[in-house]
C-alpha positions in Angstrom: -60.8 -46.4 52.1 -58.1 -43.3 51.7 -56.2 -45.6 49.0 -59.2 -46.3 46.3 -60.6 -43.7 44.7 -63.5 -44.5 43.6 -64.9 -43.8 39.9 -68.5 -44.2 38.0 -69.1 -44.6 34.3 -71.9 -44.8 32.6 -73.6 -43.9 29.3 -77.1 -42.8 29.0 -79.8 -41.8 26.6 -81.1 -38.5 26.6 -84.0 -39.2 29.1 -81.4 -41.0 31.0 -81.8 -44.9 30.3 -79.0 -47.0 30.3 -81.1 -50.4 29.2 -84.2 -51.1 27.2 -87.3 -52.2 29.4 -85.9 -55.9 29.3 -82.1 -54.7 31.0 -80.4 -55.0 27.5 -78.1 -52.4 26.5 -79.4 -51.7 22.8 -77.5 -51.3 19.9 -78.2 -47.5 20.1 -76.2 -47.1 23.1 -73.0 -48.6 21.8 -71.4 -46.2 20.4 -67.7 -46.3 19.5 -66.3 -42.9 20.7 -68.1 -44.1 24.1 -66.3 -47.4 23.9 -63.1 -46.0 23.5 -63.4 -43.7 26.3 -64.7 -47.0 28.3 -62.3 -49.2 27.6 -59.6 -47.1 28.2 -61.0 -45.8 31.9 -60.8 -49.6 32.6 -57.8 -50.4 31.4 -56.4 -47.8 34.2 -59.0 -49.4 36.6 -57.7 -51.8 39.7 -61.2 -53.1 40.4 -64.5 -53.1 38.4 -67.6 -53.3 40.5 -71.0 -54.3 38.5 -73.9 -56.1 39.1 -75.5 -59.2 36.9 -76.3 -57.2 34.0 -73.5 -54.9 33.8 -70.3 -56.2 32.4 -68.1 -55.2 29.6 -67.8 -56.9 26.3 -64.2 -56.3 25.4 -61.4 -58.7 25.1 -59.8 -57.8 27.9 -62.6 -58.2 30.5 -61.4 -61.9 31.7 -58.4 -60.6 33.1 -60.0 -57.5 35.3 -60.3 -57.8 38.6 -63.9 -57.3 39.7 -66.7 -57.9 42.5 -69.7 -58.7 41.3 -73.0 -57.6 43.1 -75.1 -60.1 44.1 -77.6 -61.8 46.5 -76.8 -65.4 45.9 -74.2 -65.5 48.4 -73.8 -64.1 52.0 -70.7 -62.2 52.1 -68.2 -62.7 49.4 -67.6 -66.0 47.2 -65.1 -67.1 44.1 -67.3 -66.6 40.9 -67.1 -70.2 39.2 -66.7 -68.9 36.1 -64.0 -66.1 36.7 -60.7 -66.8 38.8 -60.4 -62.9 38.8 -63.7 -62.0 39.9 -65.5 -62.1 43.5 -68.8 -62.5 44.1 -70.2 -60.1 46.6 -72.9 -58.9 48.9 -73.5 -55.7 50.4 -75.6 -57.1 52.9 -72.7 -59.4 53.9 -69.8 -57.4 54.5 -68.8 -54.3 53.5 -67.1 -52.6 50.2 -63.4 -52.4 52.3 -63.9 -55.9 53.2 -64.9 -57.1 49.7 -62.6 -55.3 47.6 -59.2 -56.4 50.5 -60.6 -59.7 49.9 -60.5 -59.3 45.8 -56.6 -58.2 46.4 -57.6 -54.2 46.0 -56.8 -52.1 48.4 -55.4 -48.7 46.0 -55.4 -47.3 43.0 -59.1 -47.1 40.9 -62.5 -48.8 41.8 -64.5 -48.3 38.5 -68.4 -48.9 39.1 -70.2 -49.7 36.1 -73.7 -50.7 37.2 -76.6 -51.2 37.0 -78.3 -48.7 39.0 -78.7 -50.2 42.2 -74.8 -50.6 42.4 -74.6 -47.0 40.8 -76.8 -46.1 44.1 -75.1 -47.9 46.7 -71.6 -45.6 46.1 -73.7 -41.9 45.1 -72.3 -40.5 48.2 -68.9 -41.9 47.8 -68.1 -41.2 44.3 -64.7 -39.5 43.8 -65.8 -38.5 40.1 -68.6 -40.0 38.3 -67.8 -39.8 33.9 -71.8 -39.7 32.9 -72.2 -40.0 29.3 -75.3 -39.2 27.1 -76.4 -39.9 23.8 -78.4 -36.9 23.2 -79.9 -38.2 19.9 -81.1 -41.5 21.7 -84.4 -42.2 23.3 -85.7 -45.2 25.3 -89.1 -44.1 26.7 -89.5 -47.7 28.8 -85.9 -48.3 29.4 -84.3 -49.1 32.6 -83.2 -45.6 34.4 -79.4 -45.0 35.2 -80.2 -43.7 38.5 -82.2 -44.4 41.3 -84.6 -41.2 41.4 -84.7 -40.8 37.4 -86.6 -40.2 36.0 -88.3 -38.4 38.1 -84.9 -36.1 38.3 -82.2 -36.3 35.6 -79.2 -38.4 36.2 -77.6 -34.5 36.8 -79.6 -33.3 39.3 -79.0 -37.0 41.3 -75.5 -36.1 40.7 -75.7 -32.7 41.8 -77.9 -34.1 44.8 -75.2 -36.2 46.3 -72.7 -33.4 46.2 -71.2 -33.6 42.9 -70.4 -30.8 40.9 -70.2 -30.7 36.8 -66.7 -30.6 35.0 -66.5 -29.3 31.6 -68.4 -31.7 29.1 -65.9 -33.2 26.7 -67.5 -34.7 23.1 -66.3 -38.3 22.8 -68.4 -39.0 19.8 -69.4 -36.2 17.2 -71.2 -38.4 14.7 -73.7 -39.3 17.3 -73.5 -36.4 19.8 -72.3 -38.1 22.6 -70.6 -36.1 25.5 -68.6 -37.2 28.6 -68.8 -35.3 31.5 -66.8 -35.5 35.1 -69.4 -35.0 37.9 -66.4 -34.5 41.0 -66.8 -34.4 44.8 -65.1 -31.1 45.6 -63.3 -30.4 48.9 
């Protein structure tokens, strides 16, 4: 779709986790430059894309437009408990088809996970914005990635044709960097 560009964030421990082992974020991983940087990609974004897990606790989520990745129904459906958002499955009908039927059809589609949404788009990601907490560890957390951790989230990245921006540090007190992974040419 020539009119949506389309956008990943995500923030990730240093062995590249993005939950704990029960697909929580913790407390480690909340980290305020990150949320900053988070809130304000989205409040520039047109459409959020997420699965059941991933949402955003900020005020403003309610009134985002969003499709939400599911299996529960067979192509797209209202979500009962969001007049903004869309249920959706990729098995159903197609991204185009899901997000002209959520009112998107330009502008930004941020996708914000978990990693099986984060895997669906790897090879249509205009630029992914991977941040890492470098001082945070979760050992038997949920990986950001499909592939980690067997790679690092930045050789999947690199894998599906993405190439590193200049890292940008969001959060000195806790050594978080951003970094724009783009699809050049």
């Amino acid at each position: 779709m020539s009119g949506l560009r389309i956008e990943g964030y995500v923030i990730v421990s240093a062995d590249g986790r993005l939950a704990n082992a029960h697909n929580v974020m913790p407390d480690e991983l909340k980290i305020e430059g990150d949320k900053r940087f988070f809130t304000s990609a989205l409040d520039h974004a047109d459409l959020v894309v997420h699965g059941r897990h991933s949402g955003e606790e900020q005020p403003d989520a309610p009134k985002r437009r969003r499709l939400i990745v599911t299996r529960k129904v067979a192509a797209t459906a209202p979500d009962p408990s969001n007049p903004k958002a869309l249920l959706w499955n990729p098995a159903g009908c197609s991204f185009e088809t899901a997000s002209r039927e959520a009112g998107v059809t330009a502008g930004v589609a941020a996708i914000i996970g978990g990693p099986a949404v984060f895997g669906m788009f790897m090879d249509r990601y205009d630029t992914f914005w991977l941040s890492v907490a470098s001082l945070v560890r979760i050992p038997d957390g949920e990986p950001c990635f499909p592939g980690v951790p067997a790679r690092t989230p930045q050789q999947v990245l690199a894998a599906h044709g993405l190439t590193a921006g200049k890292p940008q540090l969001i959060d000195a007190a806790h050594a978080v960097s951003v970094t724009p992974w783009r699809r050049i040419g």
